[in-house]
Each structure stands twice: as structure tokens, then as C-alpha cells.
DRENPA-3360 file (N, C-alpha, C; in nm, 2 decimals, always signed):
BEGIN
1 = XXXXXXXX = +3.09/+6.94/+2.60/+3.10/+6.91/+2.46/+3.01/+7.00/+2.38 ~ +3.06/+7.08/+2.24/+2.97/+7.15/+2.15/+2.89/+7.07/+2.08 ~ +2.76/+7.15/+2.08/+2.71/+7.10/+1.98/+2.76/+7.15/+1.86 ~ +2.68/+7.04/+1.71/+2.69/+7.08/+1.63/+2.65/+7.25/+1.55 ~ +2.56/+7.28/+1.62/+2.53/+7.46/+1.60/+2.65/+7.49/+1.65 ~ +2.67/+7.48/+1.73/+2.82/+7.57/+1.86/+2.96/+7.53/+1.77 ~ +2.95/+7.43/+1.73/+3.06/+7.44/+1.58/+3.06/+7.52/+1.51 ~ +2.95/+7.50/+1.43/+2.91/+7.59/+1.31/+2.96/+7.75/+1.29;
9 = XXXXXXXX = +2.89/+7.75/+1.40/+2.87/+7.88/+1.44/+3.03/+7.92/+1.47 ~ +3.12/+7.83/+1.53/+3.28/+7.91/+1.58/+3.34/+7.86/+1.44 ~ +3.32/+7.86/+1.32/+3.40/+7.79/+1.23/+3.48/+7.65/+1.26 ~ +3.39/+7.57/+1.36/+3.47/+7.45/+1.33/+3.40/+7.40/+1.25 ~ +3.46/+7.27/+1.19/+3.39/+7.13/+1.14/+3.27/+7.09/+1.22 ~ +3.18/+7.08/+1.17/+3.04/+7.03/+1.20/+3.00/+6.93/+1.10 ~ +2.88/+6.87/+1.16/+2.82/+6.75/+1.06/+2.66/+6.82/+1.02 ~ +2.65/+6.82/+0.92/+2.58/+6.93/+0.86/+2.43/+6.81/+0.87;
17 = XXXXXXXX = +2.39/+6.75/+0.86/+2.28/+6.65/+0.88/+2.25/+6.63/+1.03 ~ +2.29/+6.71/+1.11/+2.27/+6.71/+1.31/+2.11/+6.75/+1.25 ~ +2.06/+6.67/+1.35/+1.90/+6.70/+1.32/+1.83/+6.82/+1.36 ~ +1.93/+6.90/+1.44/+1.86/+7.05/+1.46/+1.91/+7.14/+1.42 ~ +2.03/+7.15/+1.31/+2.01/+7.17/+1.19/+1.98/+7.15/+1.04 ~ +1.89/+7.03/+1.05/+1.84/+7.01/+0.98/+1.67/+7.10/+0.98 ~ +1.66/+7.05/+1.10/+1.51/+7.14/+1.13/+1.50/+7.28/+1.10 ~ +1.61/+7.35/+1.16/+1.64/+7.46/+1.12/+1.63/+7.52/+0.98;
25 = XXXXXXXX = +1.73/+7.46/+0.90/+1.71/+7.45/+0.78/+1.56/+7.47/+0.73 ~ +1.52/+7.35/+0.76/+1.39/+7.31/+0.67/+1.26/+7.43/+0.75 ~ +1.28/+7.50/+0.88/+1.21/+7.64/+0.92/+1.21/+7.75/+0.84 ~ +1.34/+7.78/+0.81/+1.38/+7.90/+0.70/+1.31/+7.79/+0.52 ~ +1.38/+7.76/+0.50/+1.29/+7.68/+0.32/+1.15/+7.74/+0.35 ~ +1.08/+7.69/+0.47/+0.92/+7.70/+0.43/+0.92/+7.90/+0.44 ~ +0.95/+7.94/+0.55/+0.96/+8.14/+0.49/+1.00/+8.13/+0.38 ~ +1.10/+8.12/+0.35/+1.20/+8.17/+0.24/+1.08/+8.10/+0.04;
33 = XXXXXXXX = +1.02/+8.02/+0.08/+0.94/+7.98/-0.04/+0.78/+8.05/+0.01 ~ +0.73/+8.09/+0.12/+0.65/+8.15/+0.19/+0.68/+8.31/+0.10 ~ +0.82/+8.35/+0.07/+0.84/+8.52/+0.06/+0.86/+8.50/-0.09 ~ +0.95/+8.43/-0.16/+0.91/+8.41/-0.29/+0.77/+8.38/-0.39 ~ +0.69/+8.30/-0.29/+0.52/+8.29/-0.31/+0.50/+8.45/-0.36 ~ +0.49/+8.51/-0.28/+0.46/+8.68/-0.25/+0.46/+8.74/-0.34 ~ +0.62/+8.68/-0.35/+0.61/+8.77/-0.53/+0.60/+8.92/-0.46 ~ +0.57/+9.07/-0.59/+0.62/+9.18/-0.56/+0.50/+9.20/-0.56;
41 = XXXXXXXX = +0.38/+9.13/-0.54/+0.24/+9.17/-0.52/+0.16/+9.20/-0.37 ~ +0.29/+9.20/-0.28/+0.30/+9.22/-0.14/+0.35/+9.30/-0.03 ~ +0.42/+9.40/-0.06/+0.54/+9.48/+0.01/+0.54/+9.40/+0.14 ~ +0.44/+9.46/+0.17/+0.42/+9.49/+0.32/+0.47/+9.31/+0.42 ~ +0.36/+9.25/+0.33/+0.38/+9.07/+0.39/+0.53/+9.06/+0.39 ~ +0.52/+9.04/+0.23/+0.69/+9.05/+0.19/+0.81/+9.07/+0.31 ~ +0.78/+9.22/+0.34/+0.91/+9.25/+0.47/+0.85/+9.15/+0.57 ~ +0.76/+9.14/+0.62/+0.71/+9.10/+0.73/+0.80/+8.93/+0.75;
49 = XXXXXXXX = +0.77/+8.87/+0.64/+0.87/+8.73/+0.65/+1.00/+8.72/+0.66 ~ +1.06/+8.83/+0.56/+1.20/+8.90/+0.58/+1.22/+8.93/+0.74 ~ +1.13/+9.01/+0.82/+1.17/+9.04/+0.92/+1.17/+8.92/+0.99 ~ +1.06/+8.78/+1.01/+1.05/+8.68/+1.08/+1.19/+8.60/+0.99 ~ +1.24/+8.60/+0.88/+1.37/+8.51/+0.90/+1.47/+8.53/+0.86 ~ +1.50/+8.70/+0.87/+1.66/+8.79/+0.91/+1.67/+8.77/+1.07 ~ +1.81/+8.78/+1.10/+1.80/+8.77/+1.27/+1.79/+8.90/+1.30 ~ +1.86/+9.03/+1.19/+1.79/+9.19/+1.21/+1.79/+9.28/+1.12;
57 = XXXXXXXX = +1.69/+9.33/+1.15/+1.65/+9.39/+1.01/+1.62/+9.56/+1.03 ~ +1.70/+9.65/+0.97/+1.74/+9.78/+0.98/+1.61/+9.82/+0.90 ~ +1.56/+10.01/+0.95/+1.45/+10.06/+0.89/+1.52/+10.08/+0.70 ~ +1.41/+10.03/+0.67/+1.39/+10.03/+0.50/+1.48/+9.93/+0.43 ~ +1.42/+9.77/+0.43/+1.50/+9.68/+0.39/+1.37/+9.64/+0.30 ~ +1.46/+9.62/+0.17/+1.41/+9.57/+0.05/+1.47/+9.44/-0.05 ~ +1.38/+9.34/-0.04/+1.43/+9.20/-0.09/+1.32/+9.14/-0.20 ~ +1.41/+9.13/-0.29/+1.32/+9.08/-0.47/+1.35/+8.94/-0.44;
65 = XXXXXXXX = +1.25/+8.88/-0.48/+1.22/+8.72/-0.51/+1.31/+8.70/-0.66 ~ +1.36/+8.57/-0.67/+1.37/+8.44/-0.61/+1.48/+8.45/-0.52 ~ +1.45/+8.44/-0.37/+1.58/+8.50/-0.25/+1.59/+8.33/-0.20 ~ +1.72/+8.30/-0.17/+1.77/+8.16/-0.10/+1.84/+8.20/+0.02 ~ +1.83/+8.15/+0.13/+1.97/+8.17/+0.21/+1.91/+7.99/+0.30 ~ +2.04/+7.99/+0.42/+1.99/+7.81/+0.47/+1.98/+7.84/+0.59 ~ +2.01/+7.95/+0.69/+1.88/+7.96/+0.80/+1.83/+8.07/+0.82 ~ +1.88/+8.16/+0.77/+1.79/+8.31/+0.77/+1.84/+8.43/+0.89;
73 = XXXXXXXX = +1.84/+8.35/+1.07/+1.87/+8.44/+1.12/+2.02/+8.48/+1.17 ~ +2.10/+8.38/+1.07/+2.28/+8.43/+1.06/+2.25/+8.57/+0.97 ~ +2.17/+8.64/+0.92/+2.12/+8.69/+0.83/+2.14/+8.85/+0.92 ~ +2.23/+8.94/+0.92/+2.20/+9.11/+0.98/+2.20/+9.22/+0.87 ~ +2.12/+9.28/+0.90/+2.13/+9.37/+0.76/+2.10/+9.48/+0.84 ~ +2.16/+9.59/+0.82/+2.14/+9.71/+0.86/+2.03/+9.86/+0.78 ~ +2.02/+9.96/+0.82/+1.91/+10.01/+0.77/+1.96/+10.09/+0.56 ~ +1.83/+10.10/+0.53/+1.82/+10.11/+0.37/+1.93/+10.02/+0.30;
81 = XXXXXXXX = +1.82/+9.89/+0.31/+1.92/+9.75/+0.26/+1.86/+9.72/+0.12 ~ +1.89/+9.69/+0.02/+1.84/+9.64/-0.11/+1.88/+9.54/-0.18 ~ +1.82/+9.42/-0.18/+1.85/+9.29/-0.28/+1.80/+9.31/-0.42 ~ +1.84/+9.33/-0.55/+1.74/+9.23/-0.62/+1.72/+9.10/-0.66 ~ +1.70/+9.07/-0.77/+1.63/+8.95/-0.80/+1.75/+8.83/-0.78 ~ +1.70/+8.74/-0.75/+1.78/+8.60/-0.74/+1.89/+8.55/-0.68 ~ +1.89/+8.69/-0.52/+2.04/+8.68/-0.44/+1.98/+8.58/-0.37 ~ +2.16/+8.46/-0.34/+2.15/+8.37/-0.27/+2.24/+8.45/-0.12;
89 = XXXXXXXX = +2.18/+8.40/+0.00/+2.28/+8.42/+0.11/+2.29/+8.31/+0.18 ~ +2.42/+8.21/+0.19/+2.41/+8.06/+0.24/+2.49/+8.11/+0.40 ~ +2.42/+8.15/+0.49/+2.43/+8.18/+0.64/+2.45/+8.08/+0.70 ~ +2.58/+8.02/+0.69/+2.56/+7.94/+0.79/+2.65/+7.97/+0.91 ~ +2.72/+8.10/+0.81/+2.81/+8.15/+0.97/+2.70/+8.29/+0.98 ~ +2.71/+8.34/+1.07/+2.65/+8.49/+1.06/+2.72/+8.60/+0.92 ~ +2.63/+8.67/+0.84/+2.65/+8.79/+0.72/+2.60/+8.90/+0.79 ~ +2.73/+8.97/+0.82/+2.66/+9.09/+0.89/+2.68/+9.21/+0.72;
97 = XXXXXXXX = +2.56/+9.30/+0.72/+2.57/+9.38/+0.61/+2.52/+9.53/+0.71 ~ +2.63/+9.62/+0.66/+2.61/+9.79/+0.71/+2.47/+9.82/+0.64 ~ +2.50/+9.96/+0.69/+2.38/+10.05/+0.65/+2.38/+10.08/+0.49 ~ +2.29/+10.12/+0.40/+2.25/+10.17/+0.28/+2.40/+10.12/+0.20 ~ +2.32/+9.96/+0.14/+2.39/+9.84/+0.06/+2.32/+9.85/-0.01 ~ +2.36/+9.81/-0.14/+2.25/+9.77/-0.22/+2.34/+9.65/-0.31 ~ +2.26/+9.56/-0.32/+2.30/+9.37/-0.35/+2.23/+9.35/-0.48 ~ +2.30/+9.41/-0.62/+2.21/+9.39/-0.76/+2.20/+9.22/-0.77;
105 = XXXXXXXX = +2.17/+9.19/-0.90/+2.09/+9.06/-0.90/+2.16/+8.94/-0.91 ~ +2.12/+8.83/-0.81/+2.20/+8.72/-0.87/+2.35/+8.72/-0.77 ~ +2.38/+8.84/-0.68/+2.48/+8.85/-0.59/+2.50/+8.73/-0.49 ~ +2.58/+8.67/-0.49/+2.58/+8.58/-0.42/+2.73/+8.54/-0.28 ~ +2.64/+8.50/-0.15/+2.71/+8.54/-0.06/+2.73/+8.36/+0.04 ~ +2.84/+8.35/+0.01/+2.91/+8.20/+0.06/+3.00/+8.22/+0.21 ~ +2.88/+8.19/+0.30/+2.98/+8.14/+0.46/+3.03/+8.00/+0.48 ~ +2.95/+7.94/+0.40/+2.96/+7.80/+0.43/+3.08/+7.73/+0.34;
113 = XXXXXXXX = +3.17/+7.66/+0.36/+3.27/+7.60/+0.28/+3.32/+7.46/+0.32 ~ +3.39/+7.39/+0.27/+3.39/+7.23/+0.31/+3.52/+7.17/+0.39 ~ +3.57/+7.09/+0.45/+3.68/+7.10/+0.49/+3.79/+7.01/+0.36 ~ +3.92/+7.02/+0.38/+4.00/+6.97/+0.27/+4.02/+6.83/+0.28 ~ +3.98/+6.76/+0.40/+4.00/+6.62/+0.37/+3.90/+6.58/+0.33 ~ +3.95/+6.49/+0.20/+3.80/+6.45/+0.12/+3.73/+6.34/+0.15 ~ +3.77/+6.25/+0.33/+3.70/+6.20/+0.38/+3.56/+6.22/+0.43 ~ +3.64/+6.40/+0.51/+3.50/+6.46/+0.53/+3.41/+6.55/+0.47;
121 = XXXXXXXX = +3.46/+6.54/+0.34/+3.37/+6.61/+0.21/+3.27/+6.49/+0.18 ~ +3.30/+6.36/+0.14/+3.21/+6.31/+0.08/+3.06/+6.30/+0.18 ~ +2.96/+6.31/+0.03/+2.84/+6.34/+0.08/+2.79/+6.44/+0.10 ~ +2.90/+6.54/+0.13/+2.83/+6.64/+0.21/+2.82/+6.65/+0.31 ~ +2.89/+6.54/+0.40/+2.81/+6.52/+0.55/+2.88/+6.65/+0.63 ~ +2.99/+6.70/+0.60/+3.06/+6.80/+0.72/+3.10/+6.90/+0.63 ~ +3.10/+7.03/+0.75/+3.08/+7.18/+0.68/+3.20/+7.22/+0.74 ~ +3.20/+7.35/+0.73/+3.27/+7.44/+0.78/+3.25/+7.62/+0.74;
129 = XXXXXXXX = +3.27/+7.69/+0.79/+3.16/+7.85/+0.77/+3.25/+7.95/+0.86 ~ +3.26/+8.05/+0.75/+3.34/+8.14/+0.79/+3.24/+8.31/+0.76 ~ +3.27/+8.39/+0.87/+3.16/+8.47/+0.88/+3.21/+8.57/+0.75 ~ +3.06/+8.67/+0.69/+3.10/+8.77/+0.64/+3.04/+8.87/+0.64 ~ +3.16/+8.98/+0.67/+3.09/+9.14/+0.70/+3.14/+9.21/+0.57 ~ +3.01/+9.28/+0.58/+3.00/+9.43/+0.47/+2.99/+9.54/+0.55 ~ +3.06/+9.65/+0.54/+3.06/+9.79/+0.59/+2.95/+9.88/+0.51 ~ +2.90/+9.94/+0.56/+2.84/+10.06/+0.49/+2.84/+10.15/+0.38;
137 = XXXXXXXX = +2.75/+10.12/+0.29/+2.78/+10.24/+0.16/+2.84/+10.13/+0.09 ~ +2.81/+9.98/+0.09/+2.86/+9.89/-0.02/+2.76/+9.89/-0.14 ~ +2.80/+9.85/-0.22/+2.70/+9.79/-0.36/+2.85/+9.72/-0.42 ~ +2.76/+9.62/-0.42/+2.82/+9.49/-0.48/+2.70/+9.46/-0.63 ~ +2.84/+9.47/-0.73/+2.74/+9.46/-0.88/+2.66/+9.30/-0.84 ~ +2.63/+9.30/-0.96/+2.51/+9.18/-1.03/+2.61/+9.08/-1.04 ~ +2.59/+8.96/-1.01/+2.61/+8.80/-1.03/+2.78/+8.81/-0.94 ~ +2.80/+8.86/-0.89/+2.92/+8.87/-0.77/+2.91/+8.80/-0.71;
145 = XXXXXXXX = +3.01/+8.72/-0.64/+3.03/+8.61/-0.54/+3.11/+8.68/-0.42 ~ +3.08/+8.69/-0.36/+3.13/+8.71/-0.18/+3.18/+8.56/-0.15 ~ +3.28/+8.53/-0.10/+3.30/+8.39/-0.05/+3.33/+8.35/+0.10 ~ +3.38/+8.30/+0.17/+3.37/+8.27/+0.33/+3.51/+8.38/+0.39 ~ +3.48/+8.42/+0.53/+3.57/+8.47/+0.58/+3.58/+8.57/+0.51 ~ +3.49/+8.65/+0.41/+3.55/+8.79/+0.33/+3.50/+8.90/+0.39 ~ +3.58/+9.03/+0.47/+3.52/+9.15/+0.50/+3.55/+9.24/+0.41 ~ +3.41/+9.32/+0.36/+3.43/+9.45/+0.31/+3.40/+9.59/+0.38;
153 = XXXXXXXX = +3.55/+9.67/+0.40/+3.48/+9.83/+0.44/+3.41/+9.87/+0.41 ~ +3.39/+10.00/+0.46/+3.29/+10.12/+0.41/+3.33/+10.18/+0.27 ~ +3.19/+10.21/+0.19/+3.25/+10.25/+0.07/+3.30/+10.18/-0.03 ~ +3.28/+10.06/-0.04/+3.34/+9.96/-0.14/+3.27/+9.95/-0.26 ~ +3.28/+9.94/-0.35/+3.22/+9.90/-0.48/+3.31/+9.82/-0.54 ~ +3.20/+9.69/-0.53/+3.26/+9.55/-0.59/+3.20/+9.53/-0.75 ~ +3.26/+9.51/-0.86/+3.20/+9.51/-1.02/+3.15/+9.41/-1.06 ~ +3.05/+9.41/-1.12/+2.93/+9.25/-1.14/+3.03/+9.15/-1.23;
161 = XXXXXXXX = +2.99/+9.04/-1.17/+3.10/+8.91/-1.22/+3.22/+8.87/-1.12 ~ +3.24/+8.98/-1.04/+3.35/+8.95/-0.96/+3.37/+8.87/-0.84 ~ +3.47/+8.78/-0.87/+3.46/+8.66/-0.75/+3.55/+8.73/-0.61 ~ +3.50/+8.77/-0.53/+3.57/+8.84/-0.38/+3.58/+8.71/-0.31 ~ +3.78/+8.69/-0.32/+3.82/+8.57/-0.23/+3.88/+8.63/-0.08 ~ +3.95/+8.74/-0.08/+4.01/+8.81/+0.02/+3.92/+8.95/+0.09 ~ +4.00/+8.98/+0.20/+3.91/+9.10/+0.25/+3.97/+9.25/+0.19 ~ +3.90/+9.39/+0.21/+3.92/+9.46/+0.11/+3.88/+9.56/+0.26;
169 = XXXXXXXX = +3.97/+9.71/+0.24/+3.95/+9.79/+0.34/+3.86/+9.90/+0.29 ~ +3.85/+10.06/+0.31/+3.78/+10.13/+0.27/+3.80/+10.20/+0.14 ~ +3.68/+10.24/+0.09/+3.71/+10.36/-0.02/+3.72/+10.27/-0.14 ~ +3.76/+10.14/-0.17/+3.77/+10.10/-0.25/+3.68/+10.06/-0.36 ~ +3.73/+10.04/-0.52/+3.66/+9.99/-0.65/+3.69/+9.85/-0.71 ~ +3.68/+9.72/-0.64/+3.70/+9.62/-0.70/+3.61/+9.52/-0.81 ~ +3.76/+9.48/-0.87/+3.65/+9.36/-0.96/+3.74/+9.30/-1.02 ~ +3.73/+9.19/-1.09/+3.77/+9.06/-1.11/+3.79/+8.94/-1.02;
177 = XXXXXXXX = +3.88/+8.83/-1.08/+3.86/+8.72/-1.01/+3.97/+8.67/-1.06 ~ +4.03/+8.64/-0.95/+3.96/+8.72/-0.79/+3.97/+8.86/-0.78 ~ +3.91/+8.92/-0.75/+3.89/+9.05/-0.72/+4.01/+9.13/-0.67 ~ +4.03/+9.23/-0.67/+4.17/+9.32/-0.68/+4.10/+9.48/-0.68 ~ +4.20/+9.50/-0.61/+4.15/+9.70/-0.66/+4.23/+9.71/-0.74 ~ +4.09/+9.80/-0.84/+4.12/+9.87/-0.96/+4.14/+10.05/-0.95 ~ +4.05/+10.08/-0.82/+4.09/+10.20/-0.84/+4.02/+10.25/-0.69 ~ +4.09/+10.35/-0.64/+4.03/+10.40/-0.49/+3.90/+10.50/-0.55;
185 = XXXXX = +3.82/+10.47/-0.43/+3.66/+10.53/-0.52/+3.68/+10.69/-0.44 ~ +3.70/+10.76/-0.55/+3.64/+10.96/-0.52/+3.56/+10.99/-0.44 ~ +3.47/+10.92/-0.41/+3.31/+10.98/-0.37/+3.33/+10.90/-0.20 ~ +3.37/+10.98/-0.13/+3.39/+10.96/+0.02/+3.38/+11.00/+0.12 ~ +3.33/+11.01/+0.22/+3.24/+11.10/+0.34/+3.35/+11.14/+0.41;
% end
């Protein structure tokens, strides 16, 4: 029999109040209010908690407070990574992110989603979480939504505001909402 992690984790239905994910949970809150404490009066500390609650963390990763995610090590980021201010990442499936990303402010990244019968929505009590990957050479504008199950190629540039419901292959310049290409991006290796 799965546990509730072993759910989570394969996109089934899980009961989100299992008490070791609860604990879990409540391990990452105390880093995660631990690295926003910090503030930008710490580099060094700063990455150091980032590295204790990403599960990996590529050379030259940079993350601006106020940062949320709900356990930290669904969390991969690959090397020259950049958050700024006030990205949420709700990991509850694994976010894998490529190499040299950069995540302007307020970007927000949704694995976790609810199932459709509204028996097992109420409360809150059961989840469901679908993984999401970013390819390399992404920048996703300011206040953008990523949502569950969304992969983006290499080379993507997503436009601030834009809600990303589906997946998107390379080279591309999306934005709106739902998000759509608007134009194949020039600038490509």
C-alpha cells in the first residue's frame, strides 16, 4: 500500500493532512521564514538555507525574499538561477528549472491542484500535483502563473501577467491567458 508521500509524489489523490506531510511541511515554513528573516543583509546565509531546503541547487543561485514554496526539496534548480521578490513555488510535485532562468517578481509556480469531486475538495483535505519543468534560457516575466503538469523548453520567454495552462516547446515568446505564442524568439543557440 502507498503512502500518502508515494501518492503525491506519482500524481495521485492524496490526503494532504497525512501527518508526515504535515511535518514536512511545517520543516520547510520554519527555513523558508528562517531565509526571508535574512533579508538581503546576508548573501551568503541566505544561499546556505536555500541550499538546505532546494533538493538541488546549481552554481550561482539567487533568491529575493518574500520566497514561499510547501516542502522545498520538490524544489531543482539548475546553475545561474534567479528569483526575485515574492515568488511562490507550491512543490508538491517535483519543479525541475534548467540552467540560467531568471523568475522576475511575484512569478508564481502551481504543482499542486485539487481533484474534481467536490467531496474530495472540501476542506482541503485531498490534493493532487502534477510535476513542472522549465528548460534552460527561460525567463518568465513578473506576476506569471505556471500551473500543474506545465513543461517549458529551452529558450522560452513567458510575458508578465501571463497565466501558462499548457506546455510550450522551444524558441518560443508567450503571453496571455492562457498563454499562446505570440511570436518564435530570434535570439537562439
Amino acid at each position: 500500500m502507498k503512502s500518502e508521500k508515494e501518492k503525491m509524489l506519482t500524481g495521485e489523490v492524496f490526503k494532504v493532512y497525512d501527518p508526515q506531510l504535515v511535518a514536512e511541511r511545517q520543516h520547510a515554513r520554519k527555513l523558508v521564514q528562517e531565509f526571508n528573516k535574512l533579508g538581503e543583509g546576508n548573501p551568503a546565509k541566505s544561499t546556505a538555507v536555500i541550499k538546505q531546503l532546494f533538493g538541488h541547487v546549481g552554481k550561482g543561485c539567487e533568491v529575493h525574499p518574500q520566497f514561499r514554496c510547501d516542502y522545498g526539496y520538490n524544489i531543482n534548480v539548475g546553475d545561474d538561477f534567479f528569483a526575485n521578490y515574492d515568488c511562490v513555488m507550491l512543490d508538491v510535485s517535483p519543479i525541475r528549472i534548467g540552467d540560467h532562468c531568471l523568475l522576475g517578481p511575484r512569478v508564481q509556480l502551481y504543482t499542486v491542484n485539487h481533484p474534481l469531486d467536490p467531496q474530495l475538495r472540501r476542506n482541503g483535505a485531498y490534493g493532487q500535483s502534477f510535476d513542472i519543468t522549465i528548460g534552460n534560457d527561460v525567463w518568465i516575466g513578473g506576476g506569471a502563473v505556471i500551473c500543474p503538469g506545465v513543461t517549458l523548453g529551452n529558450n522560452v520567454i513567458v510575458g508578465a501577467g501571463s497565466v501558462v495552462t499548457k506546455s510550450f516547446g522551444d524558441n518560443v515568446v508567450i503571453a496571455g491567458n492562457p498563454a499562446r505564442v505570440i511570436k518564435k524568439n530570434p535570439y537562439q543557440e
